[in-house]
C-alpha atoms as a printed R data frame, in Angstrom:
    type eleno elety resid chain resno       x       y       z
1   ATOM     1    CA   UNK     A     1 -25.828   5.133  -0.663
2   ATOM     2    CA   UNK     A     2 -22.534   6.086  -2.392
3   ATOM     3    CA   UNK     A     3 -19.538   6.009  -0.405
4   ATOM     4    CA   UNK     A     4 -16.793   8.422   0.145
5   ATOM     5    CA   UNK     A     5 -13.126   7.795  -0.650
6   ATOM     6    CA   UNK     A     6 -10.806  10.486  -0.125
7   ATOM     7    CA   UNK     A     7  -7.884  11.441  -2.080
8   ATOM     8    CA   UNK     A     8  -5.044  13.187  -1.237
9   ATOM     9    CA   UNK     A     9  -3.105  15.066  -3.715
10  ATOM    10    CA   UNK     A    10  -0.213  15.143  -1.384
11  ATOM    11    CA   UNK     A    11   3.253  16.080  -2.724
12  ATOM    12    CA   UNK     A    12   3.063  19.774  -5.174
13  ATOM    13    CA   UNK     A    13   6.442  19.252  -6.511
14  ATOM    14    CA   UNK     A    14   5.490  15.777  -7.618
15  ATOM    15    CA   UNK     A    15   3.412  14.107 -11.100
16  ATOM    16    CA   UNK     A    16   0.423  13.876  -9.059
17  ATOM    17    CA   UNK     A    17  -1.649  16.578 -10.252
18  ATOM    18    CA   UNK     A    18  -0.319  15.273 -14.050
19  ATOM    19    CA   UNK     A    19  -1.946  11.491 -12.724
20  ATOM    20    CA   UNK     A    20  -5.246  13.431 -12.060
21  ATOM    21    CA   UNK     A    21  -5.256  15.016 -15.287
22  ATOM    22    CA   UNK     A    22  -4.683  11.670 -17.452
23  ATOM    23    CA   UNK     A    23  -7.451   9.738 -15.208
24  ATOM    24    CA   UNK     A    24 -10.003  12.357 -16.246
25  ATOM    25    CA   UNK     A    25 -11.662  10.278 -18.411
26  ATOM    26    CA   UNK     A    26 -12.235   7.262 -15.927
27  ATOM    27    CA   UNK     A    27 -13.751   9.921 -13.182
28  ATOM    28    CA   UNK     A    28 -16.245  10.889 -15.798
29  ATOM    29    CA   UNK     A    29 -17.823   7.814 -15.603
30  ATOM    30    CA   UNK     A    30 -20.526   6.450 -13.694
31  ATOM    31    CA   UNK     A    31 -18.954   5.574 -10.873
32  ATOM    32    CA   UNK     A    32 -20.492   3.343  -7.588
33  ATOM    33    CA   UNK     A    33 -18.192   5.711  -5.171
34  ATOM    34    CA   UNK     A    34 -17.630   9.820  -4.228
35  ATOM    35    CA   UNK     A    35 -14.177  10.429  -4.733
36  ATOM    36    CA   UNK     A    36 -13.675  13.914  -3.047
37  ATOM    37    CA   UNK     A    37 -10.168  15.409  -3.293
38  ATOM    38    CA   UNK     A    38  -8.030  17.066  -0.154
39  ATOM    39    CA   UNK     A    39  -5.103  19.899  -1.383
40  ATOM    40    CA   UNK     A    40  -4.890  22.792  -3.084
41  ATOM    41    CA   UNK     A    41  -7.090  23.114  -6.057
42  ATOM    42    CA   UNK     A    42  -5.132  25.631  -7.674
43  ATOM    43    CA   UNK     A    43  -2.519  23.514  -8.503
44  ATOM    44    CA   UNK     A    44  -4.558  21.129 -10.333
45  ATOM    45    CA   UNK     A    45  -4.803  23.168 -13.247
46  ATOM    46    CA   UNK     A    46  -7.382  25.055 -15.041
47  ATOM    47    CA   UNK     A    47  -8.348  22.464 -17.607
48  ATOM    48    CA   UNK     A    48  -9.211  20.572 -14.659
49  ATOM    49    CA   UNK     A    49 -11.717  23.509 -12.560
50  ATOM    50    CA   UNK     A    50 -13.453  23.930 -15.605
51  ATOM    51    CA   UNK     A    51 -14.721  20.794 -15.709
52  ATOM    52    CA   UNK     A    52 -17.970  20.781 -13.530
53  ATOM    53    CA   UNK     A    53 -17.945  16.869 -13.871
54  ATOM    54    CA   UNK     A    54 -15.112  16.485 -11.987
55  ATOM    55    CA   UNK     A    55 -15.707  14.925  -8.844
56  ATOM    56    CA   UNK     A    56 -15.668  17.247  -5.365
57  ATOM    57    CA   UNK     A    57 -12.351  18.974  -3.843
58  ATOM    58    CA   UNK     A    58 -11.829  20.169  -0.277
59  ATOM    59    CA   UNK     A    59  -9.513  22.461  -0.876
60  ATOM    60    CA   UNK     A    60  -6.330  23.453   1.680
61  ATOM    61    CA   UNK     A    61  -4.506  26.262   0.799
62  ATOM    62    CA   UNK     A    62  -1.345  25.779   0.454
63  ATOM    63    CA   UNK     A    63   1.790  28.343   1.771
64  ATOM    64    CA   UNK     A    64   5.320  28.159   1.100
65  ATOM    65    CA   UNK     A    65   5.567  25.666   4.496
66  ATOM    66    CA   UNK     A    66   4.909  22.508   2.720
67  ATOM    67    CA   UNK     A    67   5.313  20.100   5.421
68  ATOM    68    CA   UNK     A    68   2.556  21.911   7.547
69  ATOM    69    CA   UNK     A    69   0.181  22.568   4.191
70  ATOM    70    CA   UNK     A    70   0.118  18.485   3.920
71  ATOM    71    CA   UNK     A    71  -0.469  18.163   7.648
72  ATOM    72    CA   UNK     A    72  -3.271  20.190   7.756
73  ATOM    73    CA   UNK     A    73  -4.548  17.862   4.471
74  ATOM    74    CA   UNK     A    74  -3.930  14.826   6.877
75  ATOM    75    CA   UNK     A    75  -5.575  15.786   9.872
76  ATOM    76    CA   UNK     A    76  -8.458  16.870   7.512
77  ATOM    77    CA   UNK     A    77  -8.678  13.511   6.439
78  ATOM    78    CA   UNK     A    78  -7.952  11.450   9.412
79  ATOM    79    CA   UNK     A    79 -10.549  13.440  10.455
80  ATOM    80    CA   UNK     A    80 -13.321  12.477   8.045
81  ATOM    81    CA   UNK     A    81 -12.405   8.882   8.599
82  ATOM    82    CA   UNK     A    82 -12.172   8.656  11.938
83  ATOM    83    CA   UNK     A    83 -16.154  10.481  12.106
84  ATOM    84    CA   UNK     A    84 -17.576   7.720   9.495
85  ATOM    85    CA   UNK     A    85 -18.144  10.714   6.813
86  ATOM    86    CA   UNK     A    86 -15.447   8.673   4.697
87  ATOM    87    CA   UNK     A    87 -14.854   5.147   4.009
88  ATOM    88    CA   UNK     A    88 -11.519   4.888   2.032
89  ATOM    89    CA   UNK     A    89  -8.189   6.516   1.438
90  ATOM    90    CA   UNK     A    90  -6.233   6.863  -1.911
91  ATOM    91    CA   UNK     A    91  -2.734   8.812  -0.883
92  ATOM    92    CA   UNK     A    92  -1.231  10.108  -4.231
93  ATOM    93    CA   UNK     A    93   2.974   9.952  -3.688
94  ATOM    94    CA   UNK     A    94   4.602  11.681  -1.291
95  ATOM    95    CA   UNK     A    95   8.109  12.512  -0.550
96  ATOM    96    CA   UNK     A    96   8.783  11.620   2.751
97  ATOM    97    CA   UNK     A    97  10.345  14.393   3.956
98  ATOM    98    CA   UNK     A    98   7.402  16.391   4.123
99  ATOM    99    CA   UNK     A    99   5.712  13.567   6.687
100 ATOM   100    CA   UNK     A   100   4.594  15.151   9.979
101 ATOM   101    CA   UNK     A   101   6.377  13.880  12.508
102 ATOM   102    CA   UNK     A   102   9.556  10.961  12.948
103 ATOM   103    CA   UNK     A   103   7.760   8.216  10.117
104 ATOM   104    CA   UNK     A   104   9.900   6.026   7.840
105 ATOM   105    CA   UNK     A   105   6.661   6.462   5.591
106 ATOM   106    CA   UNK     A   106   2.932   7.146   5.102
107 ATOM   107    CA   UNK     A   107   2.172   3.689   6.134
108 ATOM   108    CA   UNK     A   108   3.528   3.886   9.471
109 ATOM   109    CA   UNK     A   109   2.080   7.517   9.702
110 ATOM   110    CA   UNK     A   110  -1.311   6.428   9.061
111 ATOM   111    CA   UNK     A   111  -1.215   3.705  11.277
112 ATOM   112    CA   UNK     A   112   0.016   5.910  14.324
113 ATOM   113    CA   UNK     A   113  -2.798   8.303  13.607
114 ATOM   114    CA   UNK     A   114  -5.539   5.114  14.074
115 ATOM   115    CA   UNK     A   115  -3.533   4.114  16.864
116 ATOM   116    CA   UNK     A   116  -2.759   0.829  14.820
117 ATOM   117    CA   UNK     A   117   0.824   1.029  15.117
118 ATOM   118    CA   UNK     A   118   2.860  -1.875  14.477
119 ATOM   119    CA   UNK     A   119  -0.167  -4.027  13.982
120 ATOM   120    CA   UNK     A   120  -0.303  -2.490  10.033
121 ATOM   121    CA   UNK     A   121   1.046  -4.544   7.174
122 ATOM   122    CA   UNK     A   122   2.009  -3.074   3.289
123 ATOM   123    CA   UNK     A   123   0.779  -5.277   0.710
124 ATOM   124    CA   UNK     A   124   1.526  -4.817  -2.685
125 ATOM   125    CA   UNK     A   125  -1.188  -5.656  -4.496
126 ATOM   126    CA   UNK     A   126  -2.100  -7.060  -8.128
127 ATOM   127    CA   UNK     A   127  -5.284  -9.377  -9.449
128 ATOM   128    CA   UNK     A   128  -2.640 -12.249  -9.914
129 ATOM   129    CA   UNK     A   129  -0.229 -12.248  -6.609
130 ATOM   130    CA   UNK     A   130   0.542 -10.030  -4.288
131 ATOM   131    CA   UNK     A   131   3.915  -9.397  -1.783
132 ATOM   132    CA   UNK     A   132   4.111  -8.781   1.175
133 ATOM   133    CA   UNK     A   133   7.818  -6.999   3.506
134 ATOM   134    CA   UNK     A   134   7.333  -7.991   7.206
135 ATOM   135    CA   UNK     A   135   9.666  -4.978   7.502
136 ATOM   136    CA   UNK     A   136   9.127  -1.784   5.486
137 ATOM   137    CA   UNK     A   137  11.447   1.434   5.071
138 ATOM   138    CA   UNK     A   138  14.803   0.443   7.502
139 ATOM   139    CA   UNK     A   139  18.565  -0.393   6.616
140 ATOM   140    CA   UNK     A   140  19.066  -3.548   5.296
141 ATOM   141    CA   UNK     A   141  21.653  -3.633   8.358
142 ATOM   142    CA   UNK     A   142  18.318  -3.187  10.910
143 ATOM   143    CA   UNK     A   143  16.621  -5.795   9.057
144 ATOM   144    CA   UNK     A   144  17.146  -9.148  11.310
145 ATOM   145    CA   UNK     A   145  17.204  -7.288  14.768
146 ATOM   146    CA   UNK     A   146  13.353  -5.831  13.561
147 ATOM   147    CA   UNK     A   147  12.292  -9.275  12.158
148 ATOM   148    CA   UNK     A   148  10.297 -11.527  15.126
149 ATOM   149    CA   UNK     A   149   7.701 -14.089  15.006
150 ATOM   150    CA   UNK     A   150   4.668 -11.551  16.254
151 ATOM   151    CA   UNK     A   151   5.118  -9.466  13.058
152 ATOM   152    CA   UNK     A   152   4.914 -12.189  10.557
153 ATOM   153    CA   UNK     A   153   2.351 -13.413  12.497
154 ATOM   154    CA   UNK     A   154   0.240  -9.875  12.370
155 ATOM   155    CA   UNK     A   155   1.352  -9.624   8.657
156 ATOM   156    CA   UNK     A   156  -0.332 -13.043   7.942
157 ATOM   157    CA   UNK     A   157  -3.129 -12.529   9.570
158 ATOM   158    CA   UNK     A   158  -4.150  -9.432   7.685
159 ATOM   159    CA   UNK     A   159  -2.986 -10.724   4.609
160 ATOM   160    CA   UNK     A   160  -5.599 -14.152   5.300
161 ATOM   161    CA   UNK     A   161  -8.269 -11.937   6.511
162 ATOM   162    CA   UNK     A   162  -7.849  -9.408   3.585
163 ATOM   163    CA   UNK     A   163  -7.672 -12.220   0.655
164 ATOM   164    CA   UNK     A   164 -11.108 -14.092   2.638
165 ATOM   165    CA   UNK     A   165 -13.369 -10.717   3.391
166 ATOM   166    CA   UNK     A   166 -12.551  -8.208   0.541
167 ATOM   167    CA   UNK     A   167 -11.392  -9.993  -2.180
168 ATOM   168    CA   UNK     A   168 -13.407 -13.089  -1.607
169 ATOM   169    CA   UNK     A   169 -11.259 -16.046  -2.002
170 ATOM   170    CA   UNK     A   170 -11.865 -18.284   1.098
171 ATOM   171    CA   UNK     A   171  -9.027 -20.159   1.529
172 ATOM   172    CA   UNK     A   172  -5.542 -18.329  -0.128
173 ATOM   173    CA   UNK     A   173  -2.048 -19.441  -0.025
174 ATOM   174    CA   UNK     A   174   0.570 -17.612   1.234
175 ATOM   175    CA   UNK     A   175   4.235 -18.145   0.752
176 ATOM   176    CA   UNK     A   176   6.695 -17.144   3.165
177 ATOM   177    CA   UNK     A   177  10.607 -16.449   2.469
178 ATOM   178    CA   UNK     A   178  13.490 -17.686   3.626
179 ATOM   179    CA   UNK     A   179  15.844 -14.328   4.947
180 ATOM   180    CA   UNK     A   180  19.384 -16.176   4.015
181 ATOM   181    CA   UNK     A   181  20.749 -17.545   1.035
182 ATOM   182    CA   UNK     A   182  18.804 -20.953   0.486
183 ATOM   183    CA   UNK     A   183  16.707 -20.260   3.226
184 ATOM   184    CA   UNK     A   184  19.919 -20.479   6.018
185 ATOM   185    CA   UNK     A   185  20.782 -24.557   4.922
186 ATOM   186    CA   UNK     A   186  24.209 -23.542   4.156
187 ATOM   187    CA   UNK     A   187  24.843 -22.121   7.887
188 ATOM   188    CA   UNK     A   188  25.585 -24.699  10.583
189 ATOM   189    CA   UNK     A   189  24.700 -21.192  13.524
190 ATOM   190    CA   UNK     A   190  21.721 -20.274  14.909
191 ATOM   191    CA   UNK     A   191  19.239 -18.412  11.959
192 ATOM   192    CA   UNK     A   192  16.397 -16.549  11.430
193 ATOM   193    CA   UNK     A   193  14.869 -19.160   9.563
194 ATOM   194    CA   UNK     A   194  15.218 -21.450  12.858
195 ATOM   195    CA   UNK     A   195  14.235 -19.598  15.611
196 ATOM   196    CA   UNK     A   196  12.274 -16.856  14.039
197 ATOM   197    CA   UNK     A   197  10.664 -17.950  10.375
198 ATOM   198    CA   UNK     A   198  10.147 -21.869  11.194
199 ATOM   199    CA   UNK     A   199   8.079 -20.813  14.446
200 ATOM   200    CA   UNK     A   200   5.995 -18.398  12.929
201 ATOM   201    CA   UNK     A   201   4.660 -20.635   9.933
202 ATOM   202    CA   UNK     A   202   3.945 -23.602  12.719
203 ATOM   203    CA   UNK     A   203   2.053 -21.395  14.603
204 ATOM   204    CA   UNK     A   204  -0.003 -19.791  11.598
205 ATOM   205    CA   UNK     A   205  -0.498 -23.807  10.098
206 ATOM   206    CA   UNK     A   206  -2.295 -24.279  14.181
207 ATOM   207    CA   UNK     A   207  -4.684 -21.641  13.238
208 ATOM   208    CA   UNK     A   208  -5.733 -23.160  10.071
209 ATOM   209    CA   UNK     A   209  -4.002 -20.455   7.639
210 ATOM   210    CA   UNK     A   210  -2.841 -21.422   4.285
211 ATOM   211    CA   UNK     A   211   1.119 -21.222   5.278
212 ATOM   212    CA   UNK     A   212   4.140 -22.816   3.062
213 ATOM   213    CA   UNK     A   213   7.730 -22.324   3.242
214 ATOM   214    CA   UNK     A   214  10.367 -20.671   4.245
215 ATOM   215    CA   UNK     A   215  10.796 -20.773   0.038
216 ATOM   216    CA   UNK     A   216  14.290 -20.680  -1.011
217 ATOM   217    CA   UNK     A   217  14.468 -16.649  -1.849
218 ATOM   218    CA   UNK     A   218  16.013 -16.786  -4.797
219 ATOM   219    CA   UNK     A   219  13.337 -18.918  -6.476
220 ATOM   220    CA   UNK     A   220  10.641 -17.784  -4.027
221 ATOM   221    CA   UNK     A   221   8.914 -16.002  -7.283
222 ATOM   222    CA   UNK     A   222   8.936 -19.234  -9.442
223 ATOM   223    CA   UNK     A   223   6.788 -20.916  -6.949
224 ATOM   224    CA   UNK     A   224   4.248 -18.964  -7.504
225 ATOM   225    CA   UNK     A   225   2.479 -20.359 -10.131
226 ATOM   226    CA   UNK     A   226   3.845 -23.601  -9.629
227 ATOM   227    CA   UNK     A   227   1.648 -23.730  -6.426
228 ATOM   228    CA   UNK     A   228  -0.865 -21.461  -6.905
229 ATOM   229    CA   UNK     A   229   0.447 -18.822  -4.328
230 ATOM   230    CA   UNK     A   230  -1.570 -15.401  -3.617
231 ATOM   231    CA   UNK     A   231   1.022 -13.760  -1.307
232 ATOM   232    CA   UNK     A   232   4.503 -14.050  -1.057
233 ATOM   233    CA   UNK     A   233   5.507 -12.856   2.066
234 ATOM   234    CA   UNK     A   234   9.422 -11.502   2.236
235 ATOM   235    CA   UNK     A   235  11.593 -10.253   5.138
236 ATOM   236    CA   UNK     A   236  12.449  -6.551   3.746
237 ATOM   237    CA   UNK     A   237  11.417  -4.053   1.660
238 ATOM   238    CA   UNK     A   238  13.783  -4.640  -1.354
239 ATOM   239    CA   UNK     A   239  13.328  -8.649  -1.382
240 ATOM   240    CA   UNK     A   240  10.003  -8.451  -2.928
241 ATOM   241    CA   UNK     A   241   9.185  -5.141  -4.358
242 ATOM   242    CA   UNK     A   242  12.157  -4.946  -7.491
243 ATOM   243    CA   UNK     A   243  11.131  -8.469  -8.771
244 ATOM   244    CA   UNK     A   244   6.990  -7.574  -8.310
245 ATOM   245    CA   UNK     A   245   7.502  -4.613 -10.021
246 ATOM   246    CA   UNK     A   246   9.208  -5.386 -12.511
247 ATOM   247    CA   UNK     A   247   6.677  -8.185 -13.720
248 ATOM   248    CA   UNK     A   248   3.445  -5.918 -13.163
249 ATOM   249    CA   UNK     A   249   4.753  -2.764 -13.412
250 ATOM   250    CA   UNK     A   250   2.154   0.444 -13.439
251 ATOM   251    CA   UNK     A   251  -0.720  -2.560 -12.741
252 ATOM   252    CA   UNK     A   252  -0.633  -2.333  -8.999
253 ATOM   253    CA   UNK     A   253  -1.142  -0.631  -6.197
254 ATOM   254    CA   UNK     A   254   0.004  -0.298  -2.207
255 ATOM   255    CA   UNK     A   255  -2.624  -1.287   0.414
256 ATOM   256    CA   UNK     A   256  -2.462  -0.887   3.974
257 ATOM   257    CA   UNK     A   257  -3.875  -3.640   5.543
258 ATOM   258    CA   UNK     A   258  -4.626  -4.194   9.625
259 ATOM   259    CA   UNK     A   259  -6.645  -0.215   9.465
260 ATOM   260    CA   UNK     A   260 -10.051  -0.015  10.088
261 ATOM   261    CA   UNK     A   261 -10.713   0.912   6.664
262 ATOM   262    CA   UNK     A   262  -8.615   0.188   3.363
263 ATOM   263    CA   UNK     A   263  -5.767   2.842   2.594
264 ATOM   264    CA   UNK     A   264  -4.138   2.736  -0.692
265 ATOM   265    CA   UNK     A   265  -2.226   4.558  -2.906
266 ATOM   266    CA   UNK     A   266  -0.182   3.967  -6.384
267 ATOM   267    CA   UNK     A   267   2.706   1.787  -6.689
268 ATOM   268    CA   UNK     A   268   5.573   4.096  -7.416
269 ATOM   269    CA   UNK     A   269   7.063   6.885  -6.461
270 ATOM   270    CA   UNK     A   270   6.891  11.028  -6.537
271 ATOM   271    CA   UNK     A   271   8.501  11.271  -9.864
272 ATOM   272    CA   UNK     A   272   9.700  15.000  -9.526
273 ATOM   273    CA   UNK     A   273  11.981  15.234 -12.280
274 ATOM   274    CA   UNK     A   274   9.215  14.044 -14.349
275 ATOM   275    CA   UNK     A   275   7.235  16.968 -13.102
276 ATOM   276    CA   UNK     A   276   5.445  19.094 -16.126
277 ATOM   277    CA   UNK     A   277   6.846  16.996 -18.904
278 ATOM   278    CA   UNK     A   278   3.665  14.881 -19.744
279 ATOM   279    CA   UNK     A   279   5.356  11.438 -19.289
280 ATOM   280    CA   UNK     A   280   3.345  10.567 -16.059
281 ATOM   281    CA   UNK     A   281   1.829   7.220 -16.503
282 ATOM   282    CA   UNK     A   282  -1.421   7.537 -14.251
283 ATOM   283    CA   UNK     A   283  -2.538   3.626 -14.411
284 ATOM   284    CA   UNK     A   284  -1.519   2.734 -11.101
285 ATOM   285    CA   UNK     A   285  -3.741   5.483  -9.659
286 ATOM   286    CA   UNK     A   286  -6.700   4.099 -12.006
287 ATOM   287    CA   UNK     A   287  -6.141   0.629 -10.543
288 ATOM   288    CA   UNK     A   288  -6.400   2.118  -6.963
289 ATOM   289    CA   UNK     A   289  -9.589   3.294  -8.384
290 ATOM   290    CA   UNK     A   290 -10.874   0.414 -10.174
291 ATOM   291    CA   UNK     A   291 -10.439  -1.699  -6.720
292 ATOM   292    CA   UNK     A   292 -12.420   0.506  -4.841
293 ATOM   293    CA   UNK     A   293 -15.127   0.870  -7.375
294 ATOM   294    CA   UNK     A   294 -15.041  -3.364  -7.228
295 ATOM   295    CA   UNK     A   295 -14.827  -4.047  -3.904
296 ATOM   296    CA   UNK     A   296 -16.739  -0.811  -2.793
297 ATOM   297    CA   UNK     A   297 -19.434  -3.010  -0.983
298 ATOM   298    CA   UNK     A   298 -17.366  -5.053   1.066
299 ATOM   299    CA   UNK     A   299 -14.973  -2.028   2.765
């Protein structure tokens, strides 16, 4: 029996419905999944309805209230997943000021909503490594005071469990970060690399997870294939995502991890001033795809 993975067009003044236009061509194919659609399917275009090959849409009408238009697509969703009717999430981008309710971002919002807050963990995710921020959307100034051993811990975790159940590699490697400059060698006080970074690793190495570091940050990403790493785990949102996106560009995708079933959605942003000037590039949304329709089974 095919399985159902929802996909929310999310944001209207974004390139998302330009995305589902450009992956026409891969939904046409013989695919192992249902991909049903949640928005409004007017504004996905005519060239798009006409197509009676196109895979399913729920559609939500939307009003001139954006921020309760996307709720309603949420809750519709949530919903679906929470009754067992749907088995996967693909979030197209979203500006976050049209999240319902106080979130930083979707992935704490979807987390709240499965009552898996603070035990969720964003991984950014391609074939050949992957990163991991133990802390997400907060000022860099927040950073250290957020940063504690039971997050890295939880971040590990799903990272281990993720690597040995979905993507079938039994025993993976994951790096870990230093926070300072050279890992906090240069600084005779107290550090986060001491009493928060050092602890957590022991701890994970106990429980017979695939731990090194903390890696000096600003070689963290030449260790990688020196040592065969599948995850480097950072400290903040901006110490691994510039240098992993830059190397991998449109070939990746954002997973939540630590949910009871696998949320993910491309790896960049709304793109608004892009909006109707056919210069989307929609390959991150077919890789979202393309994992589901390879690892299907095993969600």
């Amino acid at each position: 029996m095919k399985k159902t993975i929802l996909i929310l067009t999310s944001d209207p003044f974004s390139i998302n419905y330009e995305i589902i236009k450009k992956s026409q061509n891969f939904l046409k194919k013989k695919l192992h999944n249902k991909y049903l659609f949640i928005g409004d399917q007017r504004d996905i275009g005519d060239n798009i309805k006409k197509d009676n090959k196109l895979i399913n849409f729920l559609n939500i009408k939307r009003d001139d209230n954006t921020k309760v238009y996307l709720k309603k697509c949420f809750e519709l969703a949530f919903k679906l997943l929470k009754n067992k009717k749907a088995h996967g999430l693909i979030n197209l981008p979203l500006n976050k000021r049209f999240l319902p309710g106080n979130y930083p971002g979707f992935t704490e919002c979807i987390a709240d909503a499965f009552n898996k807050k603070g035990k969720e963990t964003m991984l950014l995710y391609n074939q050949n490594f992957s990163v991991c921020p133990n802390t997400t959307h907060i000022k860099i100034k927040d950073v250290s005071k957020n940063l504690n051993q039971k997050k890295i811990i939880t971040n590990i975790n799903n990272i281990n469990n993720f690597y040995k159940n979905t993507l079938d590699v039994k025993r993976p490697l994951i790096g870990v970060m230093g926070l300072n400059p050279h890992s906090g060698m240069d600084f005779e006080k107290e550090t986060e690399e001491k009493n928060i970074i050092n602890p957590a690793i022991k701890k994970l190495i106990k429980k017979k997870i695939r731990v090194i570091g903390p890696l000096v940050p600003d070689v963290a990403f030449n260790e990688i294939d020196k040592k065969n790493i599948n995850c480097l785990v950072g400290h903040y949102h901006d110490q691994v995502l510039p240098t992993f996106k830059y190397i991998h560009k449109y070939d990746a995708i954002n997973i939540t991890l630590g949910l009871p079933f696998l949320r993910i959605s491309p790896d960049h942003g709304t793109a608004s001033n892009l909006k109707n000037k056919n210069l989307a590039n929609p390959e991150s949304f077919i890789a979202a795809l393309k994992f589901f329709e390879k690892h299907y089974k095993k969600i």
